[in-house]
N, C-alpha and C positions, 0 to 999 in steps of 0.2 A: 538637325537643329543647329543653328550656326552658334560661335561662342559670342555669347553680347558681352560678358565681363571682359574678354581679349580684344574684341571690337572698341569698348569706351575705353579701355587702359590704353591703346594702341590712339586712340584721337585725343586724350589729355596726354600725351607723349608727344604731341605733335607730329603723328603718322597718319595722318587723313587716309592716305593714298591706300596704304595697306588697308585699312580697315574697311576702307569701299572696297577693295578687292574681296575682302572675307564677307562683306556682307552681300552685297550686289545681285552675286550670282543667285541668292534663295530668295531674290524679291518677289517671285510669282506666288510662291509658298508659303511665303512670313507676311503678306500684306493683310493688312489688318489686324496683327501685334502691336499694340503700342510701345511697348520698348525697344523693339525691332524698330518699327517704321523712326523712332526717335531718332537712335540711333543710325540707322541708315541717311534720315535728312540732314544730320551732323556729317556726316561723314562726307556724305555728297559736296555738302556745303562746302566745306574745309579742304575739299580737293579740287575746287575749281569747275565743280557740274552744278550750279543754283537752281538749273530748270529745275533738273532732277529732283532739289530737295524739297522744291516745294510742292511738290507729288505726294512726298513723304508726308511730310509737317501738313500738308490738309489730310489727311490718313488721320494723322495725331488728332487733331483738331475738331473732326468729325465724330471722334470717341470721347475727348473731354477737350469741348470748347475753350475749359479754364485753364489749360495748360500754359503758363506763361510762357516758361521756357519755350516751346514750339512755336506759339508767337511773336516772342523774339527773334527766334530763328528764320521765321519766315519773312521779316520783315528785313532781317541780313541778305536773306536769299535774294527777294524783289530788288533791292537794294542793288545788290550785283548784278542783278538783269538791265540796270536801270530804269526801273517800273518804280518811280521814284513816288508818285503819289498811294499806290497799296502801300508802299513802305510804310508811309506816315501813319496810314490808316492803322495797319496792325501796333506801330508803337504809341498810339495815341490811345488803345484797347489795351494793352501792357501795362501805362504807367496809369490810366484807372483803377488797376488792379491793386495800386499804391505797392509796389517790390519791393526788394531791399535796395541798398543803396547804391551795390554793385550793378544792379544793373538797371539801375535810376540812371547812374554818371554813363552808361553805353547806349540807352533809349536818349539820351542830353547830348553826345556825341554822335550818334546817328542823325540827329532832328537837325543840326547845324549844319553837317554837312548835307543833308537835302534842302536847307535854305538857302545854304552857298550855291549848290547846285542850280536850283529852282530860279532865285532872286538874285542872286547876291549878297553879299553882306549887311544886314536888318539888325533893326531893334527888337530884341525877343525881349516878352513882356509879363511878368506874373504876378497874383496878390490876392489877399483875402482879407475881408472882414467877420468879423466876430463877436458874441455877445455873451458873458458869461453869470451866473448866479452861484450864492455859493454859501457857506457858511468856516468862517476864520475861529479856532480854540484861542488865537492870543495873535491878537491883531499887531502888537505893539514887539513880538519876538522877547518877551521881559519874563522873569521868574512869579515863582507861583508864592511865595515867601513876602512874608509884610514887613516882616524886620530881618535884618542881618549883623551879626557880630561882627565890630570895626573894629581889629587889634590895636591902628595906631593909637585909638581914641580906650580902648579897653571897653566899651560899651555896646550894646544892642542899638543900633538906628534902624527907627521906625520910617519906612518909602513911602513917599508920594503917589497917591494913583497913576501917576502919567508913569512910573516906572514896575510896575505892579499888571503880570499878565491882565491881558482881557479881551473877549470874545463878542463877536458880531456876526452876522450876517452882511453877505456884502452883492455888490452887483459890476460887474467890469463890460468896459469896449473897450474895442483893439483893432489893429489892421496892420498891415505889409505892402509890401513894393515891393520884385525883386526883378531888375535890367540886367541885360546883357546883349554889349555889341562886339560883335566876332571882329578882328583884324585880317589876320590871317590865321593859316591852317594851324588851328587847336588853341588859337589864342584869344582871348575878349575883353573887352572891358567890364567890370563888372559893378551896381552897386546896392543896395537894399537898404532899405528903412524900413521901421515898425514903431509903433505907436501906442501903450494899453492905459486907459485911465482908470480905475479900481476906487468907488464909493462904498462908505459903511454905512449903514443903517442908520446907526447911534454913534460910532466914534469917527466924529467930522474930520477929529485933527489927524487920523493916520492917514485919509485920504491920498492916495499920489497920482501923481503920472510918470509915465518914463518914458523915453523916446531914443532912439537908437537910431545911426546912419553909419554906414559900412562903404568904402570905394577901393577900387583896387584894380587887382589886374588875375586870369585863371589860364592856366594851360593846361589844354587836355589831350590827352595820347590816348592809345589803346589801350594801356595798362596803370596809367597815372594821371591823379589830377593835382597839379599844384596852383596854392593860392595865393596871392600875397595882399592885406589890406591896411586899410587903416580905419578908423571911425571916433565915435564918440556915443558916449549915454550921459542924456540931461535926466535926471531922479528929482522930482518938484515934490515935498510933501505939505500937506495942506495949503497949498497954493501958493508955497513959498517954494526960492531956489535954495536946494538942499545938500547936493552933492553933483558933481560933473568928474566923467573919466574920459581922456582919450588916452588911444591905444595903437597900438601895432601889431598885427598878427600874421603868423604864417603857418599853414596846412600842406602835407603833400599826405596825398594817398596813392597806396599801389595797390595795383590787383594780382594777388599772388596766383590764382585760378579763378576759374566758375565760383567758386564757392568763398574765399577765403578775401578777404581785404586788409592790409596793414595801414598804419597811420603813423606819422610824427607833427606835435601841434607845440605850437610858443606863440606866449602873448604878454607882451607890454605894456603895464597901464600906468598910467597915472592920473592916482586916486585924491582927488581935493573935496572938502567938507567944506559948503561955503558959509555956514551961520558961523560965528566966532566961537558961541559954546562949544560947538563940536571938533573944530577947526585942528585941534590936536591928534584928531584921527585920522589926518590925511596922510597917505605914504606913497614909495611907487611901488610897485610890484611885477614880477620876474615870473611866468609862469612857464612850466613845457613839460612832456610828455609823451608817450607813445600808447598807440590803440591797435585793436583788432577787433574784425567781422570775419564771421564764418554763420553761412548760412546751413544747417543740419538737415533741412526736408524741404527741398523745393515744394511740394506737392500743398502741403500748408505754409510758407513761405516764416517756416520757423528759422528764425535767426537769431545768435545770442552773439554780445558784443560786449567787450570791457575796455577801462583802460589804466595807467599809472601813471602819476603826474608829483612834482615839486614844485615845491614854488617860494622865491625869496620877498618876504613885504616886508620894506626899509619903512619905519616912520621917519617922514620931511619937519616933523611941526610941535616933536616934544611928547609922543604917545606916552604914556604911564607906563606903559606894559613895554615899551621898548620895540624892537624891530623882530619879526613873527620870519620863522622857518616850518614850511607844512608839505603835508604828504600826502597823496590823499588815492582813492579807488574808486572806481563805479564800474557795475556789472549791469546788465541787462540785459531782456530777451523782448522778441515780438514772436507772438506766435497768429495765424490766420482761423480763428472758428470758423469761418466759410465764409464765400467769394467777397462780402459784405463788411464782412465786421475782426477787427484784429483785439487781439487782447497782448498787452503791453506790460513790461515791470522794470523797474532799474532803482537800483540800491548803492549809495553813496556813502563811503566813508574817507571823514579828514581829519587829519591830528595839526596841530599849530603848538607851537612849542616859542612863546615869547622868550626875549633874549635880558629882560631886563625886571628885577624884582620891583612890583607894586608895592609905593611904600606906605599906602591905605590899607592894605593886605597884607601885608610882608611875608609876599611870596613872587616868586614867578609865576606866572600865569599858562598855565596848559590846557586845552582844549579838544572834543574829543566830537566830534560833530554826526552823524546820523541821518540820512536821507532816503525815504524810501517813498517813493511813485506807482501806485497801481493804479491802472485804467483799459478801456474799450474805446475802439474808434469803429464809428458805425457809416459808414459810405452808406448815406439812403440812396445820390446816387453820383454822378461825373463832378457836379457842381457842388452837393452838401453831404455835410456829415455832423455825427452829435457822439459830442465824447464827455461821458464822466469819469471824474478822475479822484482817487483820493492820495492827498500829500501829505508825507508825516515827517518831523522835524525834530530830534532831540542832542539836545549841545550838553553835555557834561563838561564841567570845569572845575577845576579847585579852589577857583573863588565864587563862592553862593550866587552872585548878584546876576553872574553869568551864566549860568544851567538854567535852560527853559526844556517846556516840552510845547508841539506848534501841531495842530492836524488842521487841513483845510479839508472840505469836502466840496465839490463844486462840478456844474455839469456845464462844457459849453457846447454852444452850436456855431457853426466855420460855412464861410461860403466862399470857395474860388474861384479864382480864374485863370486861366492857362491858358 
């Protein structure tokens, strides 16, 4: 029985060549093991035999069709043959599979270079529509309190419904665009838009729309993607212009191994309120951060991911509360119930810590924010899927007027194209 734990430590060591030695010789014996046969088409692979491995990886393949990874591999394999159309085929079977993201960005840099190959350099082209229903606890993000104690005034003031939670049912459309035109080797241009408009039932006036466009530029390597953009988000609320941010962003990710993904992210905005009452809430803002993915079971394509981020929002226009200093965390995981359907969760916390005492309050203002996302994503099949989701939202603050609590419940249905 050969050693398979000395065989895979020996190929994530970057020892292909050994490990095909150790394994090779017991292929008449070990054929039809799948961990064997796995290993063996790895090893093949990574020594410079493709034929070979993909002997192997249909071995794999033939005992669990769903093995991503082997299809992955197999389409590296074809790939090295130059058998450039299987290539496609099997990474076209992969990223249905919806992976993680590590080997999203390798299936995205395999497919370019068989375009380059293939064609030459093309418009590669993506996007989705969508339609969602739902039900909002506090459409307006406002407290559940009717009055609040004003120290500067010493009295109890009684709130206006428009500032007073409240709850709807609601119904959204939505859609994406996302371009990309390669230059050269690992480089593209790149841009995306998206679009959601979100109606209520009963409360007309929180109605919005948003709309987002993103342009830029992506370099991709074997083990790194870096991005760099720029865009804007137009925010319409009840069919008025409400707020506009453009921005600057930049993303590098590295692939530490198979399994493991690092990130550093920062983004520049600036945030302007265009109705005059609000107009005091405009600032710019400084964010950035570092992330990681590590994927725990290939075989259910369980993967947990978090990240830590600061960030400086200067008020430009006179805030109350002064210029906000925040900190914030998110954790999450995707786990696969089988080949169809993933079950998803990520949990967000942020502190903000204003720089300047409210002199309505006569306090500084601190804030303590709460985000938590449960959902399923149900791939009926290549083109649709249906995912509900439930959102839940709670901001503690030391000034009353500020602490909500927010759950949305809502299911949508997604069509794409690729």
């Amino acid at each position: 029985m050969p050693d398979l734990a000395r065989a895979k430590a020996l190929i994530q060591d970057g020892k292909a060549e050994q490990a095909w030695s150790l394994l090779a010789p017991q292929e008449y014996e070990q054929a039809g093991n799948e961990q064997y046969d796995y290993l063996l088409g790895l090893a093949a692979l990574e020594s410079g035999h493709p034929a070979r491995a993909t002997l192997a990886f249909e071995r794999v393949l033939a005992v669990d069709p769903n093995h991503a990874g082997a299809r992955l591999d197999m389409a590296r394999a074809y790939y090295a043959l130059g058998d450039y159309q299987r290539a496609r085929a099997e990474l076209d079977v992969v990223r249905r599979m919806h992976p993680p993201l590590a080997a999203r960005l390798t299936i995205e840099r395999y497919l370019a270079a068989i375009d380059n190959r293939l064609h030459g350099p093309k418009v590669k082209a993506s996007g989705y529509l969508e339609g969602t229903l739902g039900y909002d606890s506090n459409v307006n993000a406002a407290t559940a309190l009717t009055s609040v104690f004003v120290p500067l005034f010493g009295v109890n003031f009684t709130l206006t419904p428009v500032s007073v939670m409240r709850s709807d049912s609601f119904m959204a459309l939505g859609g994406g665009l996302e371009l990309s035109y390669p230059m050269t080797s690992g480089l593209s241009l790149i841009a995306e838009g998206a679009l959601q408009q979100r109606a209520y039932s009963h409360a007309d006036t929180f109605a919005y729309r948003s709309s987002d466009l993103q342009v830029g530029v992506q370099h991709l390597t074997k083990q790194d993607r870096l991005s760099l953009t720029v865009g804007g988000n137009d925010y319409d609320l009840d069919n008025a212009a409400y707020r506009r941010i453009q921005s600057a962003n930049v993303e590098w990710r590295h692939q530490l191994d198979d399994r493991t993904q690092l990130a550093l992210f920062g983004n520049d905005a600036r945030i302007r309120y265009v109705q005059e009452a609000l107009r005091t809430e405009s600032s710019d803002m400084l964010l950035y951060g570092v992330g990681a993915l590590h994927e725990l079971d290939a075989a259910t394509r369980f993967v947990a991911y978090g990240s830590l981020y600061l960030g400086d929002d200067t008020a430009t226009d006179g805030r109350i509360d002064g210029d906000r200093r925040l900190y914030g965390a998110r954790l999450g995981a995707q786990h696969a119930l089988s080949a169809e359907v993933d079950l998803y969760a990520n949990l967000t916390w942020q502190k903000s810590i204003f720089g300047q005492e409210n002199a309505i309050f006569a306090t500084a203002r601190r804030d303590w924010q709460y985000d938590l996302a449960l959902g399923l994503t149900w791939r009926m099949n290549s083109a649709w899927s249906l995912r509900p989701q439930l959102a839940w939202t709670r901001n503690d603050s030391n000034i009353p007027i500020d602490e909500y609590d927010r759950y949305q419940l809502f299911v949508t249905l997604r069509r794409d194209w690729r």
